[in-house]
N, C-alpha and C positions, 0 to 999 in steps of 0.2 A: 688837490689841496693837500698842505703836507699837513702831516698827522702830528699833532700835538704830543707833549714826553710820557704823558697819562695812556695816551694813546698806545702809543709806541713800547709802551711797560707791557700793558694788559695785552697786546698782537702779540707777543714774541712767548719764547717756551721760560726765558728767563724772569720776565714780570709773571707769568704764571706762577713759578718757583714760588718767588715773594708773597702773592697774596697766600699761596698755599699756607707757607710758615705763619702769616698772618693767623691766619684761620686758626691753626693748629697753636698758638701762643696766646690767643682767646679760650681756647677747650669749646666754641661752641658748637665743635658736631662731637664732641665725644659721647661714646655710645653708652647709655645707661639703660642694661638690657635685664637686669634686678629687677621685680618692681613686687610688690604684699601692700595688702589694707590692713591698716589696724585702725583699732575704734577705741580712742582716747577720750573717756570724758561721754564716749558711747558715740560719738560724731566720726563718722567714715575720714581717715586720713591716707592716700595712697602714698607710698614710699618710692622712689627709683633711685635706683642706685648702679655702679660697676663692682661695688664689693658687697662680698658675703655678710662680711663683720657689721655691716652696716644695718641692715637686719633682723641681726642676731642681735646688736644692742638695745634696736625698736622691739625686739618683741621683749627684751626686759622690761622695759619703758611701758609698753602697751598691752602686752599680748593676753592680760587682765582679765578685758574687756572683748563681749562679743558682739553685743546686741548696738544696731545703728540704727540712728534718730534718720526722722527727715529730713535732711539737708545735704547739699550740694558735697560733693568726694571734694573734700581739699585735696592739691596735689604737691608734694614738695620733695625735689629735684637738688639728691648729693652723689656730686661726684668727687673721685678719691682719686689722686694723681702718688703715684711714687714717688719715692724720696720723703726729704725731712728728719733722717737721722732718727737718734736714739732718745731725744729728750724730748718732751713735752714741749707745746708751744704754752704761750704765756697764756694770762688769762683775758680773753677778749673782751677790750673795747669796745661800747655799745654807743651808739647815736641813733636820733630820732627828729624828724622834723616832719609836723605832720603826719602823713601817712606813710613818710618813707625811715626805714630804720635799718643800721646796718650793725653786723658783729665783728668786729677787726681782730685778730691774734695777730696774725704777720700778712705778708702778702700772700704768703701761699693757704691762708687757711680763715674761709672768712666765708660771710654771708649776708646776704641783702635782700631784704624784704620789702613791696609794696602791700600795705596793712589794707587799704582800700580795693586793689582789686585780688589779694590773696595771690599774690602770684611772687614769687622766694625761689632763689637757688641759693646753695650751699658747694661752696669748692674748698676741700680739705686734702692735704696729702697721707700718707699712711702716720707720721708722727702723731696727728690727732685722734687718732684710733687706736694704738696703743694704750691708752688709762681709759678705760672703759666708762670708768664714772666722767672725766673730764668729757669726754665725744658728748655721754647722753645728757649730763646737766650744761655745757655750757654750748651745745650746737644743736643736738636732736630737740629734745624737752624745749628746749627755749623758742625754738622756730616755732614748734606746733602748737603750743599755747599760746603764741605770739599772733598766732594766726589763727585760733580758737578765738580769742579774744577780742582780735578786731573784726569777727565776724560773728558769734552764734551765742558768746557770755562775756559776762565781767567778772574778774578774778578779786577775790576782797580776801584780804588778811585777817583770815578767821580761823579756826579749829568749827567743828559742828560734831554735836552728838545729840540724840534722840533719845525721848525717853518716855513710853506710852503713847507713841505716835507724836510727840511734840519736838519738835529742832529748837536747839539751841546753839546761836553762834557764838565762839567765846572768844571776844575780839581784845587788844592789847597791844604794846610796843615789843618789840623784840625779847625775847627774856622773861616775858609775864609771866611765862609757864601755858604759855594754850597746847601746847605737844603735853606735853607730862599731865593737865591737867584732862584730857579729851581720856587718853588711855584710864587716868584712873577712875574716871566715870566708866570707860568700857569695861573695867576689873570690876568694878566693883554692882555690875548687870545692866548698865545702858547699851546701847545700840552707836557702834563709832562709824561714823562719816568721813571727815577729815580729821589732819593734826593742823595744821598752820595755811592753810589754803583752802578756798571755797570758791565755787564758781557758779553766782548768779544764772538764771538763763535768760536770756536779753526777749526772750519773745512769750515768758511767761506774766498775767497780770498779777502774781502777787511773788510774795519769794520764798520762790525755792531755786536751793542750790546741790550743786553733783561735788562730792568730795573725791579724794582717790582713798578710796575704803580699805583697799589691797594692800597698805604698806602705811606702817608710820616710821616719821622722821624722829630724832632725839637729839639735844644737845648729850653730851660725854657726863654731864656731871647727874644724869639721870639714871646712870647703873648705879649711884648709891642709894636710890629710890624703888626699883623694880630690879630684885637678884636678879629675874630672867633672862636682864639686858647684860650681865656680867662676861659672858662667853662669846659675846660681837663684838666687831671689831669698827675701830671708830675711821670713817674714811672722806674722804673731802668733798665738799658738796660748793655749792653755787656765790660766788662771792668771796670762796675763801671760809666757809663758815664749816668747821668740821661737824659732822651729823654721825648717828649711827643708825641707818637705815635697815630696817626689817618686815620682810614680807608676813602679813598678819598672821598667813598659813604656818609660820615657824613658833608663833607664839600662842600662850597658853588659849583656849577656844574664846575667839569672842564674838561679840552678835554687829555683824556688819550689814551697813547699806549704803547704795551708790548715791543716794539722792535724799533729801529730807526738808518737807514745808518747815520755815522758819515760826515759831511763835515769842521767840524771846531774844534780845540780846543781850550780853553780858561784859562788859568792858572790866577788864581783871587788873586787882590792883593787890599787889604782894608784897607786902612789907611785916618784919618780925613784931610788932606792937598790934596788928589786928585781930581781931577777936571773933570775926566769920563775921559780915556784915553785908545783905544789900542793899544799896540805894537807889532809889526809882530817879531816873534823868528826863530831861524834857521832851517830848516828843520832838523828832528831826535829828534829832544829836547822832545816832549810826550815820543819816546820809548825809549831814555836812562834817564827820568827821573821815568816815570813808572816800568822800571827795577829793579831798586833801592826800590820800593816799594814791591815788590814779596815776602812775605813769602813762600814760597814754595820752597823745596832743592832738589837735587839731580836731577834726569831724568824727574821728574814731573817740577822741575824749568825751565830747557831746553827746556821743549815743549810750556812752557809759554812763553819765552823769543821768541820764534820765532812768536810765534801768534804774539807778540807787534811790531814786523816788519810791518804790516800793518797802524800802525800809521804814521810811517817816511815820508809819503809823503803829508800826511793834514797837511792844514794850520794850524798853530798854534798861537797862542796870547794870551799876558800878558794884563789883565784887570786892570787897575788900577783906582780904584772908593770909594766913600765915600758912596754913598745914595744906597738903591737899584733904585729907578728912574733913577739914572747917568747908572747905569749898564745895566738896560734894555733897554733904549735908545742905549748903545754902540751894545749891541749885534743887536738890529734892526740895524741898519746901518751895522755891519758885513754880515747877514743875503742879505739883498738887495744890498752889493759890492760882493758876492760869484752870486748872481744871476747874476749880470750885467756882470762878469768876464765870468759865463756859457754861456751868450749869445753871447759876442765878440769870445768864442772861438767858437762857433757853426754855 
């Protein structure tokens, strides 16, 4: 019987050629012989990789953190192809449909996640590892918490600081001030958690959430507020949003924790005519306003949506304040009326 042209490709040394180049213009046997765990958020995350530098930026990103929860080793799979020249690629395009989500820069540098079953590779060439901050906020950080997220917490745009054993999240629009205001609670003897990020635990029954304790973010107009920040330098963060990121260890001594039970929220409201003010909201208002903040679709959104049910039943409060002094004072006084409340009911 004669052999068909498929045939005829795949017998000969020449069709062998072609699938080889195939193979090889995929990247899918290229050898990622790198591999470190780091514990982001305290959950096992295994790295492989062909470069050093790759590594070296995760343990910026992570290297924090030691202690691992019980949960499955996520694994996520970067490999680094040469070339790409001297400039930066642009900043990546993001898509989501359901459980699949992709990060586009260009063709050579991009990444594709399934959110359902945790399974992500990342193909970047060397130009994306030159800006150190570019790699880790818009490739590294974004995959793992990407994948954090749709597997073991839900991320809520909060700041959180503790004060006597009590968490308070201090939730707001962009700009409220939850970085500047979380710090000047820690300045001035609270316990800092996060600045602008907080991340429920999907499998705990009431809520508590892990901040990244080790390092607060700032907008630039915050070194008129805190000299300390006056000798950092302001450098580009996620979005396009310029930050001045500092490791806590560089700044004056403050009292940190990875993790903190929620008893209050606080939705902050900043405007020059207020007078320090809180106002009690109705119960539900953090989880139908949280909701509304989820990027996440499909089956991964639903399991999010239900973790934020643990919010519905904390207090909640609109802050309305001009200084941060006004602020920190309201929240002490929140702080010592949740106590005196614990004690009459006990």
């Amino acid at each position: 019987m004669a052999s068909t042209p498929i045939q005829q490709e795949v017998g000969n040394p020449s069709g062998e050629n072609k699938v080889g180049r195939l193979r090889d213009a995929l990247l899918c046997d290229m050898d990622l012989p790198l591999r470190r765990t780091f514990y982001p958020l305290g959950f096992a995350v295994e790295i492989l990789t062909n470069d050093p530098d790759v590594l070296e930026a995760a343990n910026e990103s992570f290297g924090h953190r030691s202690l691992a929860r019980a949960s499955a080793v996520l694994q996520i799979r970067i490999g680094v192809s040469e070339g790409g020249g001297s400039e930066c690629p642009p900043e990546p395009v993001r898509r989501e449909y359901n459980h699949l989500y992709s990060l586009l820069a260009n063709a050579q540098n991009h990444a594709v996640l399934d959110l359902k079953t945790c399974t992500s590779f990342v193909w970047l060439n060397k130009s994306a590892l030159k800006s150190r901050p570019y790699f880790r906020y818009n490739f590294l950080e974004k995959v793992v918490y990407l994948l954090l997220g749709a597997s073991v917490v839900t991320d809520i745009h909060a700041a959180c600081v503790i004060r006597n054993g009590k968490g308070i999240l201090l939730c707001g629009d962009s700009g409220a001030g939850k970085s500047t205001l979380a710090y000047a609670c820690a300045r001035s003897g609270w316990t800092y958690t996060s600045d602008d990020t907080s991340y429920l635990i999907n499998t705990s029954s009431f809520a508590r959430v892990i901040g990244h304790s080790h390092r607060v973010r700032f907008r630039p107009a915050a070194k008129a507020l805190f000299p300390e920040l006056l000798s950092h330098q302001v450098t580009p963060r996620m979005e396009g949003k310029p930050s001045i990121e500092i490791p806590v260890s560089e700044l004056p001594p403050l009292l940190t924790a990875h993790e903190a039970t929620v008893h209050a929220i606080v939705y902050l409201q900043r405007h020059p005519s207020a007078m320090g003010i809180l106002v009690r909201l109705p119960d539900g208002t953090a989880t139908e306003r949280t909701r509304t903040e989820l990027y996440s679709a499909g089956e991964i959104r639903a399991k999010h949506e239900r973790t934020l049910e643990v919010l519905s039943a904390i207090p909640t409060y609109e802050l309305h304040y001009c200084t941060l002094e006004q602020a920190v004072d309201q929240l002490n006084l929140l702080v010592r009326s949740e106590e005196h409340t614990s004690e009459l009911q006990s």
